[in-house]
TORVEXLO-301100 format. One line per 4 residues: their letters; for each residue x, y, z of C-alpha. Coordinates in steps of 0.001 Angstrom, whole numbers, plus 500000, padded with zeros to 6 digits. Layout:
<recs>
a	X Y Z  ...
</recs>
This chain:
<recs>
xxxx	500000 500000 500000  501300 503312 499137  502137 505218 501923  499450 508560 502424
xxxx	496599 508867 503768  494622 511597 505670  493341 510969 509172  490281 513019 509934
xxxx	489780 513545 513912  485709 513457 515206  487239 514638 518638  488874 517620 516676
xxxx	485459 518428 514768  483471 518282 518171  486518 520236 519814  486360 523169 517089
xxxx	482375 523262 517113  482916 523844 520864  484892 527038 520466  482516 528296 517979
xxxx	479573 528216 520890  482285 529985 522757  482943 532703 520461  479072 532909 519866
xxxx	477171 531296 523505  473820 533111 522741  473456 532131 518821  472645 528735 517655
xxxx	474609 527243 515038  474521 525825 511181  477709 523764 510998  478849 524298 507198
xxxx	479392 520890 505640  479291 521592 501879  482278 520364 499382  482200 517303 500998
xxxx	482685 518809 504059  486102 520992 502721  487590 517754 501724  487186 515880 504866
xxxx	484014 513625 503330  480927 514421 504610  479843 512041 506844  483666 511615 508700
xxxx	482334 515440 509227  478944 515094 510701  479815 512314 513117  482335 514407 514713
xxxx	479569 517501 514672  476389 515632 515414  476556 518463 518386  475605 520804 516061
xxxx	471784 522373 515792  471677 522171 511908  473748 521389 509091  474280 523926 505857
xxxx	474960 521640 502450  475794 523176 499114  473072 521007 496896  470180 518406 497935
xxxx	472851 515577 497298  474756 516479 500327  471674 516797 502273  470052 513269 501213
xxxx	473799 511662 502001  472633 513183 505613  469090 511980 505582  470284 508595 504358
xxxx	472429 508392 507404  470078 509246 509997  470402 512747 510635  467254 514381 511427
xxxx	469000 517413 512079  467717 521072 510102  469312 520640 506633  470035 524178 504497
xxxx	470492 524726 501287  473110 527495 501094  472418 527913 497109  468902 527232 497450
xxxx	467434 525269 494621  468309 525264 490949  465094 524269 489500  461294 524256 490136
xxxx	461156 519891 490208  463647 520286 493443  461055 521721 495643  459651 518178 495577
xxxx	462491 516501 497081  463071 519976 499683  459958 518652 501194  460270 515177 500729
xxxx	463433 515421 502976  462231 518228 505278  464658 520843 503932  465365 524474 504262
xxxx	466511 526788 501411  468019 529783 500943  465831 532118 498771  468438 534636 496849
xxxx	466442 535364 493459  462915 535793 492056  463217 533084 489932  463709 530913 493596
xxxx	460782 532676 494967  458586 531923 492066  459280 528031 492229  458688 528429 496176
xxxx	455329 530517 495613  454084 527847 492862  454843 525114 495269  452887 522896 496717
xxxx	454512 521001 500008  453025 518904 501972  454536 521061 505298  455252 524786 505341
xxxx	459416 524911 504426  461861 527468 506855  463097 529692 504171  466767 531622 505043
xxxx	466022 535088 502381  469179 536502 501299  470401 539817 501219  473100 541081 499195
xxxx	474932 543786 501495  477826 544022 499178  479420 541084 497834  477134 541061 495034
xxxx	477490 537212 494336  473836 535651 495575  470742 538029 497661  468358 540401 497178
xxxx	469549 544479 496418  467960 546159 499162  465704 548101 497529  463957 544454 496425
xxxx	464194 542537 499969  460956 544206 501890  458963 543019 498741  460068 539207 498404
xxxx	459939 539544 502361  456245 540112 502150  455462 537668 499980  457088 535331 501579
xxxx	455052 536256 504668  452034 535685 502932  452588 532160 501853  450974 529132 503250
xxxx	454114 527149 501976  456036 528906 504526  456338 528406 507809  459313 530364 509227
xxxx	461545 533020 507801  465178 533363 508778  466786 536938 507180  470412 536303 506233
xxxx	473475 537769 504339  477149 536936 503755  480162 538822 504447  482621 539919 501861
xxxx	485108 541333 504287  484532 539958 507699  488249 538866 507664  488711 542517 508622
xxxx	489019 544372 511473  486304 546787 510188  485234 544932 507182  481427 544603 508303
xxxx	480856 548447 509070  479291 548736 505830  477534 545708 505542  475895 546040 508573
xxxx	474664 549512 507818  472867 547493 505049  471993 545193 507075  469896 547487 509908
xxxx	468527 549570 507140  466867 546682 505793  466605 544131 508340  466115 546159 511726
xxxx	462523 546612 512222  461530 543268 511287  461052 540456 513812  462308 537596 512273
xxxx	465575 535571 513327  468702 536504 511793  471958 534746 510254  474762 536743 508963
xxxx	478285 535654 510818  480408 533006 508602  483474 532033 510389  485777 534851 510308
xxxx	482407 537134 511792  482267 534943 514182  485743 534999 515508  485986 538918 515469
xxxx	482543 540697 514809  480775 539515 517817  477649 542502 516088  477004 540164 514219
xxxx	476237 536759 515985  472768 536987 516316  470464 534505 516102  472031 531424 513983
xxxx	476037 531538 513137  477634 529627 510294  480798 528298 511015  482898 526838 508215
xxxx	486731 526787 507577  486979 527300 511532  485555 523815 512373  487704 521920 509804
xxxx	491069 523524 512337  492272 526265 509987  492233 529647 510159  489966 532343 508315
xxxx	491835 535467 509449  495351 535868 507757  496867 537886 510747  496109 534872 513182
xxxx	496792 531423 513451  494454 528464 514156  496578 527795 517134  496038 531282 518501
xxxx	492654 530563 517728  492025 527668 520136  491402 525892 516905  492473 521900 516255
xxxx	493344 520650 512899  491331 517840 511967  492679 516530 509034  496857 515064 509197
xxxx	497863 514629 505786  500334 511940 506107  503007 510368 503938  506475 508612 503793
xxxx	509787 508465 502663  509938 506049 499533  513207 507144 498103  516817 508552 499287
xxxx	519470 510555 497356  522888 511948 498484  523422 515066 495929  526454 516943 495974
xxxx	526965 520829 495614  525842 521630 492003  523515 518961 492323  519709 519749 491306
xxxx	516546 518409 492111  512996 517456 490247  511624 519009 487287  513219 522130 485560
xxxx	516361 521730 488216  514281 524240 490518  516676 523229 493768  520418 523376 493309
xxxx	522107 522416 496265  525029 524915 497504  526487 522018 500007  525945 517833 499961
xxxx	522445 517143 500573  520333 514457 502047  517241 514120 499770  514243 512054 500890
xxxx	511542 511927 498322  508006 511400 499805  505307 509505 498195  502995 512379 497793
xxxx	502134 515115 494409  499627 517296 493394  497683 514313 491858  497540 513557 495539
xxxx	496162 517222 496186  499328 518741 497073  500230 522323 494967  502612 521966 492418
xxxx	503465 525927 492851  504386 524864 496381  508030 526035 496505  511498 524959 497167
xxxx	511364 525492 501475  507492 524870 502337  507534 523554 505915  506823 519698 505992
xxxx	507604 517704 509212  510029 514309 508856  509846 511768 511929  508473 514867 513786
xxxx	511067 516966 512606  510308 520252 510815  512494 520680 507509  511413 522036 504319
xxxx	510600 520650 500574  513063 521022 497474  512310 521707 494247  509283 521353 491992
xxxx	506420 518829 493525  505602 516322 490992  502175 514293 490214  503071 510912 492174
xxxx	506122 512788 494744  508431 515522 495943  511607 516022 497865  512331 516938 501132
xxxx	516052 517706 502929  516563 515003 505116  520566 516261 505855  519807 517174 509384
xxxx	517714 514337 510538  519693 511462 511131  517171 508918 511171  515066 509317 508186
xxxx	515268 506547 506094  513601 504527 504201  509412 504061 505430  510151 507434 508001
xxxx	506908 509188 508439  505982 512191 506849  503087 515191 507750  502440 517206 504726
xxxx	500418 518524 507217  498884 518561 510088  499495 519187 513917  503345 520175 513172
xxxx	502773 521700 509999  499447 523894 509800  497670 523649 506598  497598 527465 506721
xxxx	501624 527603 506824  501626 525365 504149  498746 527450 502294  500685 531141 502625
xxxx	504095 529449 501222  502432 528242 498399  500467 531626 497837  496889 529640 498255
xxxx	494701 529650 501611  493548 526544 503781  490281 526188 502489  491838 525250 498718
xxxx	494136 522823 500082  491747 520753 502330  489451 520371 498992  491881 519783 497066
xxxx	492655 516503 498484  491661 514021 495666  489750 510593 495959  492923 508390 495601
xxxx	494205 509501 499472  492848 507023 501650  490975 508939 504768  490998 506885 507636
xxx	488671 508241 511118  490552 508208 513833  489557 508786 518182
</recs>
C-alpha cells in the first residue's frame, strides 16, 4: 500500500464546534458541511459535529447523504434550489433553502409542500454574488410572509470582508437599514464574523473553515485561535538521494544544492492534492522533525532535505500537514489559503477516522 493517507479527527470536529459556541454562547449554530465537508468527506464530518443544531449543504445531494444516514437534524440549502422539480424533494426530505432570486421565489410561491418549508432570504449587502439588492428585499419579504408554503423566515446575508478588522461596518449599515425593524431571526456571521465581529452573531452563526482547524483570518493562526486541525495529511519516505553541491533536484532543476544534501523523496504530488506551485522550502515535518521541501512537487512525489535528521530513512513518516505543519503555513508558502488545500485533496488519498 502506498504510503498517504489523511486521518480526519471526530474529537477535533466536536473540539472546534465547541469554540465556535464559545465565540458565539447566545446564537445557535449551522455547521457548514458543503464540498464534501472541505475535503474531509461528509459524513467523517457530521459524526464528529452531530453536536451541532443544523447542518448547511451546498446542493440536495449532500443533504440526502445526511438523511440517508440518519440525521434528522435542520438541513440548508446554502444555494437554494436550481430548478422548480427540486422543491419536491426539499419537502420530501424536510429541507430548508436559501431564497436569493425571484426566479427561487417563484418556484417556492408555485409550490405545493406537503409542510410549510423554513426559508433563510438573502440579502446582498455588498458582495454582490447571491441576495436580494435592498431596495427588492421588503417586497420578496412580504410575499414570503404571505405564503401558506412557509412556515418560518430566517433573514440572512454573507460577508465579503469579515476577515477585517472593520470589514462589516458597511455591511451592517445594510443590514439594519433593511433588516432592523423586522422580527424575524437573523443569520449573517460566517466564520471569520464569528471569531471577530461579535455585532454580528445573532440569532444562527455559520461556522465553516473554523471547524475543519484552519484559520479564516490571515493575521492569526488556528493555534492562537484555540482551533484543532482535523485533518493530518500523512506520507512517507519512499526514496533517498545523496546530491552533491551543484547537484539539482525534480523538474526544471528548481533546487540546486550549495552544500551535499540528504534528499528524501516522499510519496505524495499534486495528483495527491498537494500544489505543484508549492516552493522549494514549504515547511513539511520528517519523523516529527520540521524541515522544508526542494524543488518542483511532481504528480506521484516531491523532495524533502533530510541532511539534518539522522534517522530518516527509508518508510520514516511524513506530515504534509497537520498538527506540526498547519495547513495554513503550508497554504501562505504556496500563495493559496487553507480552504483550497483541504478540497483539494483528491479521491485516491485514503481517509481513515481516527479517536
Amino acid at each position: 500500500m502506498r504510503p498517504i493517507v489523511a486521518y480526519i479527527s471526530e474529537k477535533a470536529l466536536a473540539h472546534n464546534l465547541a469554540q465556535v459556541r464559545q465565540f458565539a454562547p447566545h446564537a445557535k449554530v449551522l455547521a457548514v458541511v458543503k464540498a464534501n465537508a472541505y475535503g474531509h468527506c461528509l459524513l467523517n464530518a457530521a459524526r464528529g459535529l452531530k453536536e451541532t443544531d443544523a447542518f448547511a449543504v451546498l446542493n440536495i445531494s449532500e443533504a440526502v447523504t445526511l438523511r440517508d444516514a440518519g440525521y434528522q437534524h435542520p438541513i440548508l440549502l446554502l444555494e437554494g434550489i436550481f430548478s422548480a422539480e427540486e422543491m419536491t424533494l426539499v419537502d420530501r426530505y424536510r429541507l430548508d433553502t436559501v431564497i436569493s432570486h425571484r426566479a427561487q421565489l417563484q418556484w417556492l410561491l408555485e409550490s405545493q409542500p406537503n409542510i410549510p418549508l423554513r426559508v433563510y432570504l438573502k440579502l446582498d449587502s455588498g458582495m454582490h454574488r447571491l441576495g436580494f439588492q435592498p431596495a427588492d428585499y421588503q417586497a420578496a419579504l412580504d410575499l414570503l410572509t404571505a405564503s401558506a408554503n412557509v412556515s418560518e423566515i430566517v433573514l440572512m446575508t454573507h460577508f465579503a470582508n469579515s476577515d477585517l478588522v472593520d470589514g462589516v461596518t458597511q455591511a451592517m449599515l445594510k443590514v439594519e437599514q433593511v433588516m432592523g425593524a423586522q422580527p424575524y431571526k437573523r443569520s449573517l456571521a460566517n466564520s471569520a464574523a464569528i471569531i471577530q465581529q461579535p455585532q454580528t452573531h445573532a440569532d444562527w452563526v455559520r461556522p465553516g473553515i473554523m471547524l475543519y482547524g484552519a484559520t479564516p483570518i490571515a493575521e492569526k493562526s488556528a493555534a492562537s485561535l484555540g482551533l484543532s486541525p482535523v485533518m493530518t495529511l500523512q506520507s512517507g519516505l519512499i526514496g533517498l538521494q545523496e546530491i552533491e553541491a551543484g547537484e539539482s533536484v525534480g523538474y526544471g532543476s528548481l533546487f540546486t544544492a550549495d552544500k551535499p544534501t540528504r534528499v528524501g523523496i516522499v510519496a505524495c504530488g499534486y495528483a495527491d492534492g498537494y500544489p505543484r506551485h508549492a516552493p522549494t522550502g514549504t515547511p513539511v515535518a520528517v519523523n516529527g522533525v520540521l524541515t522544508r521541501t526542494l524543488g518542483r512537487v511532481s504528480m506521484d512525489m516531491l523532495a524533502v532535505d533530510i541532511t539534518d535528521i539522522a534517522d530518516a530513512n527509508i518508510g520514516s513518516t511524513v506530515e504534509l500537514w497537520g498538527s506540526l505543519v498547519p495547513v495554513d503555513t503550508v497554504a501562505q508558502a504556496s500563495g493559496t489559503i487553507g480552504y483550497e488545500l483541504l478540497c483539494a485533496v483528491t479521491a485516491r488519498v485514503p481517509m481513515h477516522v481516527i479517536d
